[in-house]
C-alpha positions in Angstrom: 140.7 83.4 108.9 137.1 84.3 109.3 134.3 82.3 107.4 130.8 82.5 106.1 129.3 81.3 109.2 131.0 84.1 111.4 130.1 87.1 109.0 126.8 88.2 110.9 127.1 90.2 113.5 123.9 90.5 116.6 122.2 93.8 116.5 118.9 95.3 117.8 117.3 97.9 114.9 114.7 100.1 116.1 112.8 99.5 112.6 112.9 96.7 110.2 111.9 98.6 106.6 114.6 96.7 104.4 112.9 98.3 101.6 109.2 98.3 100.2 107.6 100.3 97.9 105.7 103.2 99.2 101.8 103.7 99.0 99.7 106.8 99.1 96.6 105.5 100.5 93.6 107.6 99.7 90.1 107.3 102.2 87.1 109.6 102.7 87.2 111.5 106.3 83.6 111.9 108.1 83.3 115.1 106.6 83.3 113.9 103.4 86.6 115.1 102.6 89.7 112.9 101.5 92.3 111.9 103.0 95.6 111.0 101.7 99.1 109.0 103.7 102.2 108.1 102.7 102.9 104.4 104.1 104.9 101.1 103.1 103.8 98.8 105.4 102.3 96.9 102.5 102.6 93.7 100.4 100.4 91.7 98.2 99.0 88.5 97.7 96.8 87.7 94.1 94.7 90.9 93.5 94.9 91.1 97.6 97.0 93.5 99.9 98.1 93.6 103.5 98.5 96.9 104.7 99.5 97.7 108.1 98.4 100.7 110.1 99.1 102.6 113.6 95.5 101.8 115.1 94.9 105.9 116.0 96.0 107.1 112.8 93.5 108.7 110.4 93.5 106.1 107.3 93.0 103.1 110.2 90.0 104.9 111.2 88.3 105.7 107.5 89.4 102.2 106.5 87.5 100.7 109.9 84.0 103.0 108.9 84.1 103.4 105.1 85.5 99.7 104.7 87.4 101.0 101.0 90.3 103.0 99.8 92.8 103.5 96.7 96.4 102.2 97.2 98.3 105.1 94.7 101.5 103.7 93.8 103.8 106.9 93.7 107.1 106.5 90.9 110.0 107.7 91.8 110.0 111.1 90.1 107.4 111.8 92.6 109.4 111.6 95.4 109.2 115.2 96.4 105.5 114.8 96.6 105.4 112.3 98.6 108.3 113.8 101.3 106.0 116.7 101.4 102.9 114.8 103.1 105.9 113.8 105.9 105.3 114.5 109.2 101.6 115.6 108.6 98.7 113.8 109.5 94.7 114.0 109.3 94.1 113.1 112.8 92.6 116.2 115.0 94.0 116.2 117.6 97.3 115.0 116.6 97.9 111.3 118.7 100.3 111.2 121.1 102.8 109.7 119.6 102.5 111.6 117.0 102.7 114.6 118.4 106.3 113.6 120.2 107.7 112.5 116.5 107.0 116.4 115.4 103.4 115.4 113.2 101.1 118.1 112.6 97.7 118.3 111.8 97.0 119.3 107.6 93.7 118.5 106.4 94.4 118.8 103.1 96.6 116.5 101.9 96.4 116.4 98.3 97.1 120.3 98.7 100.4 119.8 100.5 101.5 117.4 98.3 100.5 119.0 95.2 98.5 116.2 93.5 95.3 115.8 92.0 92.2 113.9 92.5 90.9 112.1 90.1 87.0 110.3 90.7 87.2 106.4 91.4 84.9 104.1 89.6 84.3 101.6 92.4 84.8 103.4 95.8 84.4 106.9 97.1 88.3 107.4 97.7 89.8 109.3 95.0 92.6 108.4 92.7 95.7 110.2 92.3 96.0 111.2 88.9 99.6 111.5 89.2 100.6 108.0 90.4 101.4 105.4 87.7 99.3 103.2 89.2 96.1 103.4 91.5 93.9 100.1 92.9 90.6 100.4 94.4 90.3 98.6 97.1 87.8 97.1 100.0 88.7 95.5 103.4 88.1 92.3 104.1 89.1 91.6 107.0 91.6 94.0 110.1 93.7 91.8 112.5 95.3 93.3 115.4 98.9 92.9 115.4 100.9 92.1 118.9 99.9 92.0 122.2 99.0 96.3 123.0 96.4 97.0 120.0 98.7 99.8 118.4 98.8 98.3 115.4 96.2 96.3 112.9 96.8 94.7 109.5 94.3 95.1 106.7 93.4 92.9 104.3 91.8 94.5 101.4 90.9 92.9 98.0 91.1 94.8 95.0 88.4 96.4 92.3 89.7 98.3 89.8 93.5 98.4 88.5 94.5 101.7 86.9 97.5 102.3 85.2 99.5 105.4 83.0 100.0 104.1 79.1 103.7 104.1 79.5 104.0 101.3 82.0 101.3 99.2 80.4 103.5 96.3 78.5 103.3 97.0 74.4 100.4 94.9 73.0 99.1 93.8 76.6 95.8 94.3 78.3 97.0 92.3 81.2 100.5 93.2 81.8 103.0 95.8 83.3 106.4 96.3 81.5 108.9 96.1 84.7 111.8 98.4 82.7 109.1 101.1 82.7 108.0 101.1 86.1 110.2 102.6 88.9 108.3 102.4 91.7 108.8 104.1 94.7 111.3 102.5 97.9 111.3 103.3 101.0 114.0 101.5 103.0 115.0 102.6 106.4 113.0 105.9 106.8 114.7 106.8 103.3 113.7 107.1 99.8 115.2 105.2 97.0 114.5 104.6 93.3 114.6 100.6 91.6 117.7 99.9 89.9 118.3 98.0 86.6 117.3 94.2 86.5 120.6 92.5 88.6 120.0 89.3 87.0 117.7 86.8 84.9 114.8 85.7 87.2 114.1 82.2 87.4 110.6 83.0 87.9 110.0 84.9 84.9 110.1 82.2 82.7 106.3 81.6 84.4 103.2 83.0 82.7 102.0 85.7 84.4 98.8 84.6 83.9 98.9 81.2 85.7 99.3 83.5 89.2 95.6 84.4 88.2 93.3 84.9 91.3 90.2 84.2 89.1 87.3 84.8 92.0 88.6 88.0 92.8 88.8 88.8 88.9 85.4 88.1 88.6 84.2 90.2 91.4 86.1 92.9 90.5 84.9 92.6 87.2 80.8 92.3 88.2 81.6 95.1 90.7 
């Protein structure tokens, strides 16, 4: 009779994306042109985020010189959208290792995708009018991540929170309504939409607004 204890198995998986939402990450090329990737290598912290980025790609490179961007937050009706920007990237020439996954170069990304830009208040990077919710964003700080210099982490603090009306909680100026936002998951190279609440959360029963990170408010807010 088998137990709890014996119910994992070992395995080695090539990836580790359990499920996060996805991102469309929107920076200014040297030209002066913007660029916008897909990503969910993201999580954050306060009015914070950690984003994590192949070190050659395009966004790594705007984020390292322009030191800003807008973290689009994609619903899941726009899945389709966001599939289309797949296997595309703004590098030219296309990396390496890139190239042997089947990228190809597009420089307009907002084209492929069929989304619009919409002018950000705070930073050059445009907004995505389409995405329920769009942050704009500077870096604070890029750590390296392992031991070959493929990959950094960026750390980049939040300016400006945008959201659509119909997410925004009823009555609130500082509050999402989580039964009308369906964000966006990618989990295993594959995308998914949220679910219904599974249960009563603990947590909730927290004010929001004690999770405050009042420096960065005010920042954002003298920005």
């Amino acid at each position: 009779m088998s137990t709890v204890a014996e119910s994992h198995v070992p395995l080695e998986p090539n990836i580790l994306y359990f499920g996060t939402p996805v991102v469309l990450v929107s920076s200014m090329n040297e030209d002066g042109t913007p660029n916008l990737a897909p990503m969910s290598s993201a999580f954050w912290l306060g009015w914070r985020a950690v984003l994590g980025w192949g070190a050659r790609s395009q966004t790594a490179r705007n984020l390292l010189r322009t030191g800003e961007c807008v973290l689009n937050l994609p619903s899941d009706a726009l899945a389709p959208a966001v599939d289309r920007l797949a296997l595309t990237t703004g590098s030219d020439p296309v990396p390496e290792g890139k190239a042997r996954r089947g990228y190809r170069y597009v420089g307009d990304k907002f084209r492929r995708a069929g989304l619009t830009e919409v002018p950000s208040e705070t930073v050059k990077a445009p907004r995505v009018a389409e995405c329920p919710v769009a942050m704009e964003a500077v870096v604070e700080r890029c750590h390296p991540v392992g031991d070959e210099g493929g990959v950094l982490a960026f750390e980049v603090r939040v300016r400006r929170v945008w959201v659509h009306e119909e997410i925004r909680l009823a009555g609130s100026d500082d509050h999402i309504d989580p039964d009308a936002w369906r964000p966006l998951i990618m989990s295993f190279q594959k995308l998914y939409g949220l679910g219904p609440q599974v249960h009563p959360s603990t947590l909730a029963q927290i004010p929001e607004h004690l999770y405050r990170p009042d420096a960065d408010l005010e920042r954002a807010r003298t920005t």
